[in-house]
C-alpha positions in Angstrom: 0.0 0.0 0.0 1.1 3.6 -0.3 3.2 5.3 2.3 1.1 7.1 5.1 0.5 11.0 3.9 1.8 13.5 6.3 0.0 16.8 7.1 1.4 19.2 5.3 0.8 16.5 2.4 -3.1 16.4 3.6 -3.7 20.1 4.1 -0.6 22.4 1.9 -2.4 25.6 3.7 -1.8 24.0 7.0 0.3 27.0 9.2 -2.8 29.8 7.6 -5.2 27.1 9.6 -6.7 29.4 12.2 -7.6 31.6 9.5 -10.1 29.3 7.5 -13.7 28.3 8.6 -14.1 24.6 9.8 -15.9 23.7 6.6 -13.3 25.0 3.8 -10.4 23.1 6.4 -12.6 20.3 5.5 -12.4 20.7 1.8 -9.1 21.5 1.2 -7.9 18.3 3.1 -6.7 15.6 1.1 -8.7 12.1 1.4 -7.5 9.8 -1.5 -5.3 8.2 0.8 -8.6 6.5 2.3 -9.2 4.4 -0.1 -5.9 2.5 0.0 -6.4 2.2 4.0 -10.5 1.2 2.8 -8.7 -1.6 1.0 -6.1 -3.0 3.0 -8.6 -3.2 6.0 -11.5 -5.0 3.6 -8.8 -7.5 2.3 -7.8 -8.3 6.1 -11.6 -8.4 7.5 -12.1 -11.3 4.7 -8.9 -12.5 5.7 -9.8 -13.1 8.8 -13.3 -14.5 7.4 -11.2 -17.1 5.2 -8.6 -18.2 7.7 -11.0 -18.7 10.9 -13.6 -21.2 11.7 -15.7 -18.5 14.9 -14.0 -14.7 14.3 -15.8 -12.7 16.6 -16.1 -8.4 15.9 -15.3 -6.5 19.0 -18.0 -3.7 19.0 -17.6 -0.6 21.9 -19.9 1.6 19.9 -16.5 4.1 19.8 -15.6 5.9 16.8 -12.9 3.3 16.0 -15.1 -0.2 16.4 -18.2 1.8 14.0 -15.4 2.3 11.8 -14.7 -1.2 11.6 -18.2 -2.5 11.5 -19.0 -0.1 8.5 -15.8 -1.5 6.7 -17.3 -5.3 7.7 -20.7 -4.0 6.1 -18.7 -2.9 2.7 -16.2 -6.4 2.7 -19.4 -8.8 3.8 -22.8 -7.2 2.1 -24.6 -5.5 -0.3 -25.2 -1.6 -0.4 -28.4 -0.4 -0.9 -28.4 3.3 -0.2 -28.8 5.3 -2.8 -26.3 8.2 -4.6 -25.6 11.1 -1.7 -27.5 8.9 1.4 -25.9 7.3 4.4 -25.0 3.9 3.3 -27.2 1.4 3.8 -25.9 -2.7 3.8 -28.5 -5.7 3.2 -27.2 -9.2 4.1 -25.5 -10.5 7.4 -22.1 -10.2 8.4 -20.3 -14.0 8.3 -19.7 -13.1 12.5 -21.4 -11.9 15.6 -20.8 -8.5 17.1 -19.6 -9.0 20.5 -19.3 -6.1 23.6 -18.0 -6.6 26.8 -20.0 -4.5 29.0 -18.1 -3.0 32.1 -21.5 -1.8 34.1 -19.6 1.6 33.8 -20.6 2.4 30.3 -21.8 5.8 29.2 -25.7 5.4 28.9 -25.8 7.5 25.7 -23.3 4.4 24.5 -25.1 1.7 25.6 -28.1 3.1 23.9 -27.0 3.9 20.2 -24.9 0.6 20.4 -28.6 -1.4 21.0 -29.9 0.8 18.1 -27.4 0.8 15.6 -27.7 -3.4 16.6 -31.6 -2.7 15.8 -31.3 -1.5 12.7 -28.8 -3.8 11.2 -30.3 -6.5 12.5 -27.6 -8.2 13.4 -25.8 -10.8 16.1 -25.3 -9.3 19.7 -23.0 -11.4 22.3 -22.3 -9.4 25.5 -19.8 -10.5 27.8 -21.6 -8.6 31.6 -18.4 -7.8 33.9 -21.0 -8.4 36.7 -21.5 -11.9 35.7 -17.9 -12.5 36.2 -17.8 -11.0 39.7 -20.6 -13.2 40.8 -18.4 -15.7 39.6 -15.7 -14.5 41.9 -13.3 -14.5 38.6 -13.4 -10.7 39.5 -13.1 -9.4 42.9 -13.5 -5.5 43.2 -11.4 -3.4 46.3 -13.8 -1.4 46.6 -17.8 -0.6 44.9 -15.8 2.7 43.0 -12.8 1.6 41.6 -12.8 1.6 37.9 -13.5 -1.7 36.2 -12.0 -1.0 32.7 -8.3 -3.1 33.6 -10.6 -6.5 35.0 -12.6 -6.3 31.9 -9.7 -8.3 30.9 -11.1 -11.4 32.8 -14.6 -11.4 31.3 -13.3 -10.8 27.6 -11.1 -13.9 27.8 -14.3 -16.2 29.8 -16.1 -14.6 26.5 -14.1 -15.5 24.0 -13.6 -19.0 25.9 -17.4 -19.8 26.5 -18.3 -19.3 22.7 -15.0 -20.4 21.8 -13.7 -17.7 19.1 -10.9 -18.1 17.9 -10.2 -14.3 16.5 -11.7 -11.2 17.7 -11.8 -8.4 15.6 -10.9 -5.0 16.9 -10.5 -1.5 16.0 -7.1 -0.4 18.1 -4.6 2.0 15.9 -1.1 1.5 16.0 -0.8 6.0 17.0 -3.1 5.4 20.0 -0.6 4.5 22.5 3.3 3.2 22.8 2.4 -0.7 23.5 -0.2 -0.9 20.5 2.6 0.4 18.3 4.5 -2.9 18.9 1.7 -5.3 18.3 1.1 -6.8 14.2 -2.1 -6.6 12.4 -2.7 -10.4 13.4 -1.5 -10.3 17.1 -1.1 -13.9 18.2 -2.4 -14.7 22.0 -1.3 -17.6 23.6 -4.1 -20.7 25.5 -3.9 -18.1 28.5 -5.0 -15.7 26.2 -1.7 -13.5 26.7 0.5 -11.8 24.4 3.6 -11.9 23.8 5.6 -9.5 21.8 8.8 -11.5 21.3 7.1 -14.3 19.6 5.6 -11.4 16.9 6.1 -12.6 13.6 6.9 -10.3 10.7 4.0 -9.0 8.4 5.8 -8.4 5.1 4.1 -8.4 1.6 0.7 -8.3 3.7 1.6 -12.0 4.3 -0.3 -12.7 7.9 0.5 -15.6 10.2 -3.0 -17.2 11.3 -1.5 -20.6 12.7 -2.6 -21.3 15.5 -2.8 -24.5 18.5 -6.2 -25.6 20.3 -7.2 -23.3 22.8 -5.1 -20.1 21.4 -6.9 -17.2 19.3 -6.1 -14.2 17.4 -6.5 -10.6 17.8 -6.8 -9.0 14.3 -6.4 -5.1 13.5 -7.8 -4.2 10.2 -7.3 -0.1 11.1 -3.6 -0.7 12.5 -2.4 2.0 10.0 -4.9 4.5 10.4 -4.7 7.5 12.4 -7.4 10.0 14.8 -7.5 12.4 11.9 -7.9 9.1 9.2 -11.0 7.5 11.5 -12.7 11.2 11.4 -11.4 12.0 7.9 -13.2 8.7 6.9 -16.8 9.1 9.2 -16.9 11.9 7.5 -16.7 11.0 4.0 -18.8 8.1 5.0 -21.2 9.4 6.8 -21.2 6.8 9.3 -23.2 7.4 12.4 -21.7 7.2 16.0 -22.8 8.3 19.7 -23.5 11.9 20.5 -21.3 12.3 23.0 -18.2 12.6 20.2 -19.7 16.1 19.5 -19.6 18.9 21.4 -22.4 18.9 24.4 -22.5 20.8 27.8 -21.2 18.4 30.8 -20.8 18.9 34.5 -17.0 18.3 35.7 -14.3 19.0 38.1 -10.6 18.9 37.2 -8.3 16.8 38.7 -4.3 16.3 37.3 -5.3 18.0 33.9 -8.4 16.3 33.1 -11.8 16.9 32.9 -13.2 14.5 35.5 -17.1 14.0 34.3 -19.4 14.1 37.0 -21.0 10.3 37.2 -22.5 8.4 40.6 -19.2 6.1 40.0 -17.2 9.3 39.6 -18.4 12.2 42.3 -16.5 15.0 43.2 -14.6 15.5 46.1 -15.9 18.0 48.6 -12.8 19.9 47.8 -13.6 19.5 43.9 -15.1 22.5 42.2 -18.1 21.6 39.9 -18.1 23.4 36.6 -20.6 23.1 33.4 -18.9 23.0 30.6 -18.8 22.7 26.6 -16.8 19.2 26.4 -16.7 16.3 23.8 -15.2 13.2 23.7 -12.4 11.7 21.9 -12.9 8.1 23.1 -15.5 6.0 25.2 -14.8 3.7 27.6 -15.4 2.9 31.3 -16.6 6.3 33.3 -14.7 5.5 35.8 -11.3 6.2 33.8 -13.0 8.4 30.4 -12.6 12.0 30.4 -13.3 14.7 27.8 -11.9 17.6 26.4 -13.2 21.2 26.2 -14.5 22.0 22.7 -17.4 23.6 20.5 -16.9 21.0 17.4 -20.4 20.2 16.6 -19.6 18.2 13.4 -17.8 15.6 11.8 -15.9 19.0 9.8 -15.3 21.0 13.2 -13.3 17.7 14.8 -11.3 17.4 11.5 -9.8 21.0 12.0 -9.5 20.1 15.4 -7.5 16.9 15.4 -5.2 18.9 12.8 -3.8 20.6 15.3 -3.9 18.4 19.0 -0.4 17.5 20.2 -1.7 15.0 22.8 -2.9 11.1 21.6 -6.8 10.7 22.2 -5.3 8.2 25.2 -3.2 10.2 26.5 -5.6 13.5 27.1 -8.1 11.4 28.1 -7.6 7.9 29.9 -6.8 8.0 33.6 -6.0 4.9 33.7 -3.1 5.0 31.3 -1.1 7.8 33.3 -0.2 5.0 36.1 2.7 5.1 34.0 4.6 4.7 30.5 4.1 0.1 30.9 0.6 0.6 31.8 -0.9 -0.6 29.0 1.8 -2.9 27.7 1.3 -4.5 31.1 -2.4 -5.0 30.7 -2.2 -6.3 27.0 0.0 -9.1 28.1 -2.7 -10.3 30.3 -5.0 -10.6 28.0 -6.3 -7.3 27.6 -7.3 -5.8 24.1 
């Protein structure tokens, strides 16, 4: 495929930014490069298909996993939408959608992930974190503290009950240090743990899918795209995703730089000063951990000129949980997480 574009490649007017309206950013920003990441990721989703007997599709209802599941839609069915409408598939994808659900979730997530389910009409699996602690597989310290590391445990009971033997997932290599290190096809071992060392190489898009009873694969189809590729690509596609990406008003306190949101698994301090302010988000996960960022961007075009010009990875302004410190998440994907 074609080498990865750089800004001043996407957007020649880039340093005069500040002076242009949202819209004509929008317009003047290069997005042929999409198609060869539209084709790479298609050609491994039916890679996956081919090489798998129960491939799973890991489906948060973030921007990253919609992005995935409209690219499964365009490898695995029919369009139907018409010139200038939001596509619109008919068929079935050849796998179920599968969420593991913390308890913690954002409701507004929760809800347009049953929805969007709704209308396509397809497969649902949910792996429930609290079925796992009645279990006693997960044992909390205390009723607050943030579930999104021991989602880890119900993900791998998950994939074990119905016995998948690659999950589908929508992590970037740019998100974060660890995920830079990991293939497109990242091999997990029968304790569902990954190993970096024992990565093979991924030349000539040539993937290794061998695997032993009881192992699975993790596969990547968006490894190579970036924030501004995912939006640059919603955009052109129109594809829908939870209101909460936009700009909305939100009550918050700020603790160590971020926006803490205020949740009944998240209340302030009695020190903590409440605020209500503009805020989006730049990725959804467990409330216990998720924060947002100040901003007025109240479409697909407004977070395009944003993400032009952020200096901070989407993890890294907004995950508590991945400031514990620079192994954090390298830690966590070697115990199975995703």
């Amino acid at each position: 495929m074609n080498a990865p574009m750089n800004l001043h490649q996407l957007l020649p007017d880039l340093p005069q930014l500040g002076s242009l309206s949202h819209a004509t950013t929008l317009s003047k920003v290069a997005d042929r490069h999409l198609d060869a990441l539209e084709e790479e990721a298609i050609f491994i989703l039916r890679e996956v298909a081919g090489a798998f007997e129960r491939p799973g599709l890991l489906f948060s209802s973030g921007k990253d996993s919609c992005v995935v599941l409209h690219l499964a839609e365009k490898a695995f069915k029919r369009q139907v939408s018409g010139l200038g409408e939001r596509p619109r598939f008919a068929g079935k994808l050849p796998f179920p959608l599968v969420h593991v659900d913390t308890g913690h979730n954002f409701p507004e997530v929760i809800q347009f992930r049953d929805e969007r389910i709704k209308e396509m009409g397809e497969r649902l699996i949910v792996g429930h974190l609290e079925d796992s602690m009645t279990k006693g597989t997960i044992r909390l310290a205390h009723p607050l503290e943030s579930r999104n590391g021991h989602q880890t445990v119900t993900l791998l009971e998950t994939i074990e009950e119905h016995r998948f033997d690659c999950m589908i997932g929508g992590a970037r290599r740019d998100e974060e240090k660890a995920r830079a290190k990991e293939r497109i096809f990242s091999h997990r071992d029968s304790f569902g743990q990954w190993q970096p060392k024992e990565q093979r190489p991924e030349l000539w898009n040539l993937f290794n899918t061998r695997i032993k009873p009881g192992e699975h694969f993790r596969a990547f189809p968006i490894s190579n795209w970036t924030e501004l590729d995912v939006w640059l690509y919603i955009q052109r596609e129109q594809i829908p995703l939870p209101g909460i990406y936009y700009t909305h008003k939100r009550d918050i306190y700020r603790r160590k730089g971020l926006l803490v949101p205020v949740t009944d698994v998240t209340p302030p301090d009695a020190s903590d000063v409440v605020e209500t302010v503009d805020v989006r988000f730049r990725t959804v996960g467990d409330m216990t951990c998720t924060c947002p960022v100040e901003s007025l961007a109240s479409t697909t075009a407004d977070i395009v000129a944003e993400t032009l010009q952020v200096t901070v990875s989407e993890r890294g302004a907004t995950r508590m949980d991945d400031r514990t410190s620079e192994a954090s998440m390298e830690r966590r994907k070697k115990e199975g997480y995703f």
